[in-house]
TIVO-2410 file (N, C-alpha, C; in nm, 3 decimals):
# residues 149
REC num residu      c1      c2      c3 atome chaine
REC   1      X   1.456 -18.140   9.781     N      A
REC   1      X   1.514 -18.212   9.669    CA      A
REC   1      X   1.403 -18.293   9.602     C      A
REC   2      X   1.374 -18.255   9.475     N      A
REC   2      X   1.266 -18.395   9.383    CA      A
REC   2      X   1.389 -18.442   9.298     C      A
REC   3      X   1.384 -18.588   9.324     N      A
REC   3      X   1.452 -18.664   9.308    CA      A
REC   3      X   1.346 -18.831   9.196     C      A
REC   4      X   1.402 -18.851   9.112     N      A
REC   4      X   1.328 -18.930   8.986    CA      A
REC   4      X   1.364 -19.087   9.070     C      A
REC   5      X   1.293 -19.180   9.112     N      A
REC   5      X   1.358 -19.346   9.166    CA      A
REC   5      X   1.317 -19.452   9.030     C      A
REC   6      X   1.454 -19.463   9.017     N      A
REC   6      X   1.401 -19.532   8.827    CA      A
REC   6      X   1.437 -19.656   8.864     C      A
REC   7      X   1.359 -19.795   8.830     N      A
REC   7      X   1.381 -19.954   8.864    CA      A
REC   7      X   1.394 -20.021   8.763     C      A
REC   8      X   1.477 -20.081   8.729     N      A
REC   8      X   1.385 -20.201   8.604    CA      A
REC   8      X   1.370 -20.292   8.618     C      A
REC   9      X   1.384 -20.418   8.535     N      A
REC   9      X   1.333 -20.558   8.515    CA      A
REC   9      X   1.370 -20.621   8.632     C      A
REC  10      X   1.277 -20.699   8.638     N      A
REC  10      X   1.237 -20.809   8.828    CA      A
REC  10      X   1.238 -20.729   8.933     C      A
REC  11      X   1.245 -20.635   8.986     N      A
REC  11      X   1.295 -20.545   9.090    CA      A
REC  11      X   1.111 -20.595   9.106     C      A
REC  12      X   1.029 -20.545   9.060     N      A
REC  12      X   0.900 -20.578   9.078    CA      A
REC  12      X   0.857 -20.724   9.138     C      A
REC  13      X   0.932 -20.821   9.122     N      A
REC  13      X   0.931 -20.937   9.199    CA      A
REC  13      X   1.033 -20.976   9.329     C      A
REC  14      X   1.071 -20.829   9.366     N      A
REC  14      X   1.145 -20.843   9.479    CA      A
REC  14      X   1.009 -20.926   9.584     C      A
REC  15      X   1.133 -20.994   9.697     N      A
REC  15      X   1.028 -21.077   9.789    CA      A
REC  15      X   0.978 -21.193   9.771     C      A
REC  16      X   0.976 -21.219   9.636     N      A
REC  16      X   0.950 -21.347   9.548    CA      A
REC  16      X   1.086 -21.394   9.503     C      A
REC  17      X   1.186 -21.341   9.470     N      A
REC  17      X   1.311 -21.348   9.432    CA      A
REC  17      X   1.427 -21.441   9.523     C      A
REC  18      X   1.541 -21.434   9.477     N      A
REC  18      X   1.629 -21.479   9.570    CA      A
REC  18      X   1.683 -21.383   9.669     C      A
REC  19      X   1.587 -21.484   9.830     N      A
REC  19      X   1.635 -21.349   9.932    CA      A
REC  19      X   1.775 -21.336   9.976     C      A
REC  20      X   1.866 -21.453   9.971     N      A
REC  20      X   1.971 -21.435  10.002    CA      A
REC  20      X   2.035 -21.318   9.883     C      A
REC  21      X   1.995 -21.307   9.790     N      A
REC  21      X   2.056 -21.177   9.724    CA      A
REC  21      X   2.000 -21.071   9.765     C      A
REC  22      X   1.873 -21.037   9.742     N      A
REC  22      X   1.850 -20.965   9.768    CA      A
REC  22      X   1.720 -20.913   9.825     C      A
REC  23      X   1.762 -20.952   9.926     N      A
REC  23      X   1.612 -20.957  10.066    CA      A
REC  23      X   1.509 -21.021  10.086     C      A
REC  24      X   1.411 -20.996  10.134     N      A
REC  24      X   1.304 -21.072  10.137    CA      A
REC  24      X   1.178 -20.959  10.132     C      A
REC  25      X   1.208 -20.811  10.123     N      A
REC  25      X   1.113 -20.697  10.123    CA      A
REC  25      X   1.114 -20.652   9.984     C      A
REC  26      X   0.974 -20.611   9.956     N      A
REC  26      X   1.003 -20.588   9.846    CA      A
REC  26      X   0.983 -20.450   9.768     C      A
REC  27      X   1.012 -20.429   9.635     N      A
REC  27      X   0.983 -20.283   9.630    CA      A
REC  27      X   0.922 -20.167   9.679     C      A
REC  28      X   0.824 -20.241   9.676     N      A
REC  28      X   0.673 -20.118   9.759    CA      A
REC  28      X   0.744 -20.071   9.935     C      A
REC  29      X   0.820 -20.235   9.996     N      A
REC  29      X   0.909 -20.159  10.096    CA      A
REC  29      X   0.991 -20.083  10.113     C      A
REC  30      X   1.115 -20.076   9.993     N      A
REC  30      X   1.188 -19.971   9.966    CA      A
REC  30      X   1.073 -19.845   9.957     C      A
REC  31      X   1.037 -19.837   9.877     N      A
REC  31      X   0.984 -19.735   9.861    CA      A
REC  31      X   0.920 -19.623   9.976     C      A
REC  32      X   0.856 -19.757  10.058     N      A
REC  32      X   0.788 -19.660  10.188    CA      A
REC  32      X   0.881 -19.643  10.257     C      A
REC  33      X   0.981 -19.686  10.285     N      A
REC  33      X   1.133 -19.710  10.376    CA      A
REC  33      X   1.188 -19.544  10.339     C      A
REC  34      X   1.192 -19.566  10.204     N      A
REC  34      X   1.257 -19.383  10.190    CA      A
REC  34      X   1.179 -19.252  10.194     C      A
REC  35      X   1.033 -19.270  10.152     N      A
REC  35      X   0.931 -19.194  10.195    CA      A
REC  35      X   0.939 -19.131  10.371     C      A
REC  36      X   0.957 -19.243  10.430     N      A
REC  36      X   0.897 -19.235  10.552    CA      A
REC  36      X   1.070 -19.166  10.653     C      A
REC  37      X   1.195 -19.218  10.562     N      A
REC  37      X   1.269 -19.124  10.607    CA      A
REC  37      X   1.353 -19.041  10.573     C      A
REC  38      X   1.284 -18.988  10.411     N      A
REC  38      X   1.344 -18.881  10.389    CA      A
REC  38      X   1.196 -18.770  10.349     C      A
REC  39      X   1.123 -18.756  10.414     N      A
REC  39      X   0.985 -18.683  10.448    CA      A
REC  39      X   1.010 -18.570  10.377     C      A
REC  40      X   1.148 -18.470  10.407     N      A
REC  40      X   1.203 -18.358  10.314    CA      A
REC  40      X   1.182 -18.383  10.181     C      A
REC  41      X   1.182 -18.491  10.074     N      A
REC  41      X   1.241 -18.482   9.961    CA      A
REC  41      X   1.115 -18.561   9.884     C      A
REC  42      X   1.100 -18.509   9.806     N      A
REC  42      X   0.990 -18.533   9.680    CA      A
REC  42      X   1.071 -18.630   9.559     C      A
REC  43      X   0.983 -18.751   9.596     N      A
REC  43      X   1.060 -18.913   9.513    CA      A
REC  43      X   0.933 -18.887   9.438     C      A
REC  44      X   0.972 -18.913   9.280     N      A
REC  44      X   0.869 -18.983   9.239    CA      A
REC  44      X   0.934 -19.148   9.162     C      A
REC  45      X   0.875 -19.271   9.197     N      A
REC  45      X   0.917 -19.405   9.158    CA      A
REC  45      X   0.870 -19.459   9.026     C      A
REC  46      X   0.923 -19.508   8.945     N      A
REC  46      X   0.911 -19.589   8.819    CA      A
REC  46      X   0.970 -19.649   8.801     C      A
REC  47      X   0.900 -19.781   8.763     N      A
REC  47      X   0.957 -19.945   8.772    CA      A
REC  47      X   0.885 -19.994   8.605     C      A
REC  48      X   0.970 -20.054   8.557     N      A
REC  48      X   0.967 -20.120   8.430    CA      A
REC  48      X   1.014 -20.227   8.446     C      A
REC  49      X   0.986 -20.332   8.325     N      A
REC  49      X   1.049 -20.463   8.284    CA      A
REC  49      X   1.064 -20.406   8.142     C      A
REC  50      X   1.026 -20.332   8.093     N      A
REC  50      X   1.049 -20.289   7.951    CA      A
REC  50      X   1.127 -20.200   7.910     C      A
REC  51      X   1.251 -20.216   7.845     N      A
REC  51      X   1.382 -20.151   7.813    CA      A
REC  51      X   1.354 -19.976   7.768     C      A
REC  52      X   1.218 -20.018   7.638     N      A
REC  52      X   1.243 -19.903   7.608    CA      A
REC  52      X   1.112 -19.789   7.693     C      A
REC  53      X   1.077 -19.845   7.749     N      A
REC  53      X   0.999 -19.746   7.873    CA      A
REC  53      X   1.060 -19.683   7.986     C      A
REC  54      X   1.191 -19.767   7.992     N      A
REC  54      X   1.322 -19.703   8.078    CA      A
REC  54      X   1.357 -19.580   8.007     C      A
REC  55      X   1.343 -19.589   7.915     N      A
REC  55      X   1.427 -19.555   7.836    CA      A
REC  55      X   1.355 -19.384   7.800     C      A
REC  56      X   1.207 -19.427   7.785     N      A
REC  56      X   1.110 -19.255   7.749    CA      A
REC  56      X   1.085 -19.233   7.895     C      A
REC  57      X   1.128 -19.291   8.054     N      A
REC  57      X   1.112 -19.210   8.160    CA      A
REC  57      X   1.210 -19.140   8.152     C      A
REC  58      X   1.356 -19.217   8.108     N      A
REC  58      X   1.484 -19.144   8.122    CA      A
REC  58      X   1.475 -18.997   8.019     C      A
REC  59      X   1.402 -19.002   7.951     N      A
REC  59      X   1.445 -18.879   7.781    CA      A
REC  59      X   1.311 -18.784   7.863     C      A
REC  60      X   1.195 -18.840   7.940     N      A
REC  60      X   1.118 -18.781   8.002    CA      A
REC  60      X   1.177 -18.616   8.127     C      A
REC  61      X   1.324 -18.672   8.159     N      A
REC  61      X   1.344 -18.584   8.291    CA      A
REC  61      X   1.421 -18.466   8.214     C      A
REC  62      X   1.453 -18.475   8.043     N      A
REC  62      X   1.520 -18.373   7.940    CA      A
REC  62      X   1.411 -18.251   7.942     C      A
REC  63      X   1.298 -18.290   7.943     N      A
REC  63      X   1.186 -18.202   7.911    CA      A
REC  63      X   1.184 -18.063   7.945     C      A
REC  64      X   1.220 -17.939   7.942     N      A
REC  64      X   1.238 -17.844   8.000    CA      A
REC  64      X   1.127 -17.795   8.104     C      A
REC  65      X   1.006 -17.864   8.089     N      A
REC  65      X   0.898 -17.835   8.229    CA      A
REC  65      X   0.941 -17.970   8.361     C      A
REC  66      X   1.046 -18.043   8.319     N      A
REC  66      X   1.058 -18.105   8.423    CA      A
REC  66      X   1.163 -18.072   8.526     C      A
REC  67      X   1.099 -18.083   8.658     N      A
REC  67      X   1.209 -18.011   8.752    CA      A
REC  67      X   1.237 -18.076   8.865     C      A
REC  68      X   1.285 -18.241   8.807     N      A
REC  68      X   1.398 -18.342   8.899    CA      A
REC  68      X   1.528 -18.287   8.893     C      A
REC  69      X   1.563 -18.311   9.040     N      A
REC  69      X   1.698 -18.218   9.022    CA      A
REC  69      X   1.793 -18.366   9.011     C      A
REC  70      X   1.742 -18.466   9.027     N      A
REC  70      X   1.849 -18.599   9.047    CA      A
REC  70      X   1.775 -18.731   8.985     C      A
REC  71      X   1.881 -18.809   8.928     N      A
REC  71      X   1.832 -18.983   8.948    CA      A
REC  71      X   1.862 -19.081   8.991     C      A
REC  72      X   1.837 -19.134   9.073     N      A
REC  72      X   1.847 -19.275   9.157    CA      A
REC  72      X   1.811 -19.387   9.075     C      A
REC  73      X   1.888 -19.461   9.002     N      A
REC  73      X   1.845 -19.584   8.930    CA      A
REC  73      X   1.915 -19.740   8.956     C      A
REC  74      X   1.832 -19.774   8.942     N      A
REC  74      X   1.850 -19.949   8.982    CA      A
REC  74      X   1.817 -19.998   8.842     C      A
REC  75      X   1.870 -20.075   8.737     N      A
REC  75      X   1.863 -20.085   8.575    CA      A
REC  75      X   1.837 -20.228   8.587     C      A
REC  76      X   1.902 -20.332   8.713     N      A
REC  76      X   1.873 -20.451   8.712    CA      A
REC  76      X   1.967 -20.531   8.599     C      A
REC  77      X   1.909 -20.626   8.514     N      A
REC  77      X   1.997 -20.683   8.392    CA      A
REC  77      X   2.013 -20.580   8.347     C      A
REC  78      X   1.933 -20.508   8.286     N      A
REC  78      X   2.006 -20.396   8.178    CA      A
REC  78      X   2.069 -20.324   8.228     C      A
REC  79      X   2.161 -20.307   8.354     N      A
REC  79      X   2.302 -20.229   8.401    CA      A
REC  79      X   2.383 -20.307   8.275     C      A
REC  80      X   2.399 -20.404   8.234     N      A
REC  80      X   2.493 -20.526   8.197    CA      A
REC  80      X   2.493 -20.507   8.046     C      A
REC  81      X   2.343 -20.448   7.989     N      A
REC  81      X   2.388 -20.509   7.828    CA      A
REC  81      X   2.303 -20.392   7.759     C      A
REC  82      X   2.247 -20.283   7.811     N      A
REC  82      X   2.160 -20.154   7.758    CA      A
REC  82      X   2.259 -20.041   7.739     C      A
REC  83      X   2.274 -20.014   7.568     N      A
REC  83      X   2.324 -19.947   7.532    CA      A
REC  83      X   2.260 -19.791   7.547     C      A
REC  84      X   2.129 -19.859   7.510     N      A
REC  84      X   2.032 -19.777   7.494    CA      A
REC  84      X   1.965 -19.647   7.608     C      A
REC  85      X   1.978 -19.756   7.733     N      A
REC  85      X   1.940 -19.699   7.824    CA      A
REC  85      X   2.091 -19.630   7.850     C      A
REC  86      X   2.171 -19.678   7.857     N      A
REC  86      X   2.315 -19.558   7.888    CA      A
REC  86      X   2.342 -19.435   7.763     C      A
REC  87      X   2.280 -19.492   7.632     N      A
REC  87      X   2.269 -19.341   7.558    CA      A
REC  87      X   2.183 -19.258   7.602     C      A
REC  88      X   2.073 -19.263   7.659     N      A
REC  88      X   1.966 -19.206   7.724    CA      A
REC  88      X   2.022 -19.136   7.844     C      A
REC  89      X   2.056 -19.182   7.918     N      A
REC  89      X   2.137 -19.174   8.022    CA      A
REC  89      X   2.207 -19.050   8.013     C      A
REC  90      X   2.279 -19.017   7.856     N      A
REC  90      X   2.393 -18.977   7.880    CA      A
REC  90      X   2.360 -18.774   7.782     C      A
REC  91      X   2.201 -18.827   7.825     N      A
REC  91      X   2.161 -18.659   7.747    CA      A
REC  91      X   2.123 -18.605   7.879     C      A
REC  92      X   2.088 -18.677   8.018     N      A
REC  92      X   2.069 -18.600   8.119    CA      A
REC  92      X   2.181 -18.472   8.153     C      A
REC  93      X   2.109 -18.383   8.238     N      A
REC  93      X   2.236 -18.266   8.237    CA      A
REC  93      X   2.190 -18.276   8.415     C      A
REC  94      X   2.156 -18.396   8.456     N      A
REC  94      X   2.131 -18.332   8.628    CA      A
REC  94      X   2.233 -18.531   8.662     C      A
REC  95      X   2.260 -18.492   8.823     N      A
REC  95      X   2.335 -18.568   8.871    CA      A
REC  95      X   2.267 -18.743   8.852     C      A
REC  96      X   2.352 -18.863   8.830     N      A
REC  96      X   2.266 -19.064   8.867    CA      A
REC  96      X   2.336 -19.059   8.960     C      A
REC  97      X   2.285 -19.138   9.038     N      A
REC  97      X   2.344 -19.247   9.103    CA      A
REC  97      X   2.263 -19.354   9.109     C      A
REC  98      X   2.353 -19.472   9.082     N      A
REC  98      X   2.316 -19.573   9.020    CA      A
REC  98      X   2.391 -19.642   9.142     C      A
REC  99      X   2.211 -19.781   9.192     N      A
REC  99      X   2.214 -19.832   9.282    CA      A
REC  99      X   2.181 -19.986   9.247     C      A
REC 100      X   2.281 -20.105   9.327     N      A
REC 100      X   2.216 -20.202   9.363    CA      A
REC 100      X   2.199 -20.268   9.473     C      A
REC 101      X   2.099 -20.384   9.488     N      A
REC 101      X   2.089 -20.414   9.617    CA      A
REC 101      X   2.201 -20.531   9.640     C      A
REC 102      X   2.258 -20.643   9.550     N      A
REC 102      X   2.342 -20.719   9.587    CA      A
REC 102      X   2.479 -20.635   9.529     C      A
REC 103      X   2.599 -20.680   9.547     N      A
REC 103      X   2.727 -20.665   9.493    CA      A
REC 103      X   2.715 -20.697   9.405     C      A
REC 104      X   2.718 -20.672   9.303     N      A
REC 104      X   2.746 -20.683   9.161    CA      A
REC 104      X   2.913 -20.777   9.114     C      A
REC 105      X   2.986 -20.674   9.160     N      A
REC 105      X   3.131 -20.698   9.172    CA      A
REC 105      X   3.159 -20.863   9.247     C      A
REC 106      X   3.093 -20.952   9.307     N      A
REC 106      X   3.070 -21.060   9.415    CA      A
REC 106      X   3.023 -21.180   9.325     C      A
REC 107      X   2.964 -21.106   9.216     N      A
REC 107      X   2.849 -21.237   9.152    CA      A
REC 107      X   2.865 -21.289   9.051     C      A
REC 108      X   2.847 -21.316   8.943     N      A
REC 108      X   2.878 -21.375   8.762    CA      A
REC 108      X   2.957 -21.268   8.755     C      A
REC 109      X   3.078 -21.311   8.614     N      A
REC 109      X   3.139 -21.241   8.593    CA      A
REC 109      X   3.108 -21.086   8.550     C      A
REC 110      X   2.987 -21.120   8.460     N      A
REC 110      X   2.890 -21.058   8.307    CA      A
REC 110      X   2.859 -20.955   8.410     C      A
REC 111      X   2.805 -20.956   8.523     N      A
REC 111      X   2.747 -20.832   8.614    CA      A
REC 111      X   2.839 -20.749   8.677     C      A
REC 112      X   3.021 -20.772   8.656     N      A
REC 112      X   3.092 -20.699   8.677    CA      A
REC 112      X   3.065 -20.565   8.596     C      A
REC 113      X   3.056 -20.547   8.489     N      A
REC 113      X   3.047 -20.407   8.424    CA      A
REC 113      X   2.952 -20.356   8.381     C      A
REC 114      X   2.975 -20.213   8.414     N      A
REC 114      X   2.802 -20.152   8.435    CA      A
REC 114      X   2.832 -20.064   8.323     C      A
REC 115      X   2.746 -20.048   8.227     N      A
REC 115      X   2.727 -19.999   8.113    CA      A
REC 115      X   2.668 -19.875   8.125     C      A
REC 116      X   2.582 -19.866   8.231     N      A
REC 116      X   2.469 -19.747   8.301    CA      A
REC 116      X   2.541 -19.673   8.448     C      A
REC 117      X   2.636 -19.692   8.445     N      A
REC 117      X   2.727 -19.683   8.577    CA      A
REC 117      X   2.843 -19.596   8.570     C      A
REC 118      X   2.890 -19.579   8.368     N      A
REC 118      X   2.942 -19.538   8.302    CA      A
REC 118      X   2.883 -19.374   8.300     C      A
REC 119      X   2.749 -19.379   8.302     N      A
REC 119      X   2.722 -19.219   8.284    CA      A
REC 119      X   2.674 -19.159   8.435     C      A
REC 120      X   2.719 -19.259   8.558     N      A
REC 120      X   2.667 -19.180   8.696    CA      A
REC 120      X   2.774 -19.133   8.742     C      A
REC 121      X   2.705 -19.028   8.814     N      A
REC 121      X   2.829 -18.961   8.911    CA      A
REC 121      X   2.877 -19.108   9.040     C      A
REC 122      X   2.853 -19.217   9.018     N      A
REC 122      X   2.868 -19.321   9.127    CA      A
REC 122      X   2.758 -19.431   9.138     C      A
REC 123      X   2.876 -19.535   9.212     N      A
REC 123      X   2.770 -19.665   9.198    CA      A
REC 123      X   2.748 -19.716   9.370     C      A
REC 124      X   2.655 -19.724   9.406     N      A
REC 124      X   2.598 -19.804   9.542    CA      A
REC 124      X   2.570 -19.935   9.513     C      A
REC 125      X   2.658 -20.056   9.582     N      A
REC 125      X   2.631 -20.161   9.534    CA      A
REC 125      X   2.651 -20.275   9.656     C      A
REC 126      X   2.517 -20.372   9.690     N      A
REC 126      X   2.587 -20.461   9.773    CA      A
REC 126      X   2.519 -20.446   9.950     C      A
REC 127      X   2.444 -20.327   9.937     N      A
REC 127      X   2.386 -20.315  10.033    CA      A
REC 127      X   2.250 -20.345  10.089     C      A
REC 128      X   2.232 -20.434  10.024     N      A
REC 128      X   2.038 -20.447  10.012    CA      A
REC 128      X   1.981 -20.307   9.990     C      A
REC 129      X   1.849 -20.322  10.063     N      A
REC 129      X   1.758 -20.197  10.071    CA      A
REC 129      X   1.837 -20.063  10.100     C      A
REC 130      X   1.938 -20.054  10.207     N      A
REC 130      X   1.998 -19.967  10.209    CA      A
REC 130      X   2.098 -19.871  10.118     C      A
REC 131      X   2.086 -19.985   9.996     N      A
REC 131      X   2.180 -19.924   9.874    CA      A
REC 131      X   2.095 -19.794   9.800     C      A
REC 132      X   1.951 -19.812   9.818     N      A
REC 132      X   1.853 -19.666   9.816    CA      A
REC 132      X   1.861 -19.572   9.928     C      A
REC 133      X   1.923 -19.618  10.044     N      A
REC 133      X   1.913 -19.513  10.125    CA      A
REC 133      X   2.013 -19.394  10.109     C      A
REC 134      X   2.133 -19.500  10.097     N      A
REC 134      X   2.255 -19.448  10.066    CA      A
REC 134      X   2.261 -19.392   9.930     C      A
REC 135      X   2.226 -19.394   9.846     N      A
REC 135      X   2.149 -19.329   9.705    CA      A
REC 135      X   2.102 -19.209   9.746     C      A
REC 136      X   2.044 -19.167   9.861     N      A
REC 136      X   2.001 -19.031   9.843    CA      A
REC 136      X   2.079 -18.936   9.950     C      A
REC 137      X   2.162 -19.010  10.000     N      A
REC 137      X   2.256 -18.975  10.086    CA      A
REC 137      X   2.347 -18.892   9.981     C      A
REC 138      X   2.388 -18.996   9.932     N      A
REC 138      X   2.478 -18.924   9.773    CA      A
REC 138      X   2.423 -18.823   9.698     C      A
REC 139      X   2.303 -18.865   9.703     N      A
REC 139      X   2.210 -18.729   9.580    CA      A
REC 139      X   2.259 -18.599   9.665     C      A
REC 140      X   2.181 -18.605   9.804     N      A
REC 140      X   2.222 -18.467   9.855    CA      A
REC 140      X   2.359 -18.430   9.870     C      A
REC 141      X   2.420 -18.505   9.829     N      A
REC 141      X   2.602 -18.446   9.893    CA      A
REC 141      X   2.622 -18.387   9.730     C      A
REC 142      X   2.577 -18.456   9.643     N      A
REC 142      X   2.623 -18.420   9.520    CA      A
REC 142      X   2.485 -18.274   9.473     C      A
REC 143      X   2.392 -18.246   9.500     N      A
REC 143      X   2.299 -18.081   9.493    CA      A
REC 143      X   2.348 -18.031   9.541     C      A
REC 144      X   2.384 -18.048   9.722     N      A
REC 144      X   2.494 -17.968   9.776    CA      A
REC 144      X   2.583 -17.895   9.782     C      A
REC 145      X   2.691 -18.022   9.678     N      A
REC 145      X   2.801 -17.962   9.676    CA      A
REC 145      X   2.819 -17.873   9.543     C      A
REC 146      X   2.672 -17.846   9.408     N      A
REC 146      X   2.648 -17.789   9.301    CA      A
REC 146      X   2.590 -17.650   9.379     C      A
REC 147      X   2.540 -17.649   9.490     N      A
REC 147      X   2.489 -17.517   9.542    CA      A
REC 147      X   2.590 -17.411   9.588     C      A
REC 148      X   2.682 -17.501   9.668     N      A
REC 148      X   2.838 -17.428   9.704    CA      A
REC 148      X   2.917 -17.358   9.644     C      A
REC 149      X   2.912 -17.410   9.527     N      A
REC 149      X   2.974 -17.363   9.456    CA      A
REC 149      X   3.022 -17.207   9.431     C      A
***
């Protein structure tokens, strides 16, 4: 499985952040965390603070030489208020799942509704680091269950 790991704004200051939300490890740990146990599957990671750079990785995986079969995204604030990134979103023709590390649903009201959550096959939310693990848990059930077919 090559699978696209899309981040955005602060996720890069994980560790520096508030750990009671969301941990005290920080990206570069996720990252080796799923490397190291999903060895099978070809991640490639991109992390932004900039909306519309989310935005040309996302229109990036349309490309017909590109051959991610999935996306794993964490949007950060812009789950909440990116139109842009969910129109983007919504020209993909391969499976999201769209991940966070705190509950969303638990916290300010405003982070109840996911705008980018709207165009995934599903949302992981609430689990720390493991909300990426479980992200690719989903990816494969959802290639899987497109191979069965």
């Amino acid at each position: 499985m090559k699978v696209f790991i899309l981040n955005g704004p602060n996720l890069n200051m994980l560790g520096k952040r508030d750990a009671e939300q969301y941990g005290s490890y920080t990206l570069e740990d996720i990252e080796h965390m799923l490397i190291e146990k999903f060895p099978q599957h070809e991640m490639t990671f991109f992390q932004s603070n900039v909306e519309g750079e989310l935005v040309n990785a996302i229109q990036s995986l349309v490309d017909e030489d590109s051959s991610f079969e999935g996306i794993i995204a964490n949007f950060g604030g812009y789950t909440h208020t990116s139109v842009a990134i969910r129109d983007a979103l919504e020209i993909l023709d391969i499976p999201i799942v769209e991940v966070h590390l705190s509950n969303i649903h638990a916290r300010e009201e405003f982070r109840e509704n996911s705008l980018t959550g709207a165009m995934a096959e599903g949302i992981i939310t609430g689990f720390g680091k493991h909300s990426y693990v479980l992200g690719v848990y989903a990816m494969e059930r959802l290639l899987n269950e497109n191979t069965d077919a």
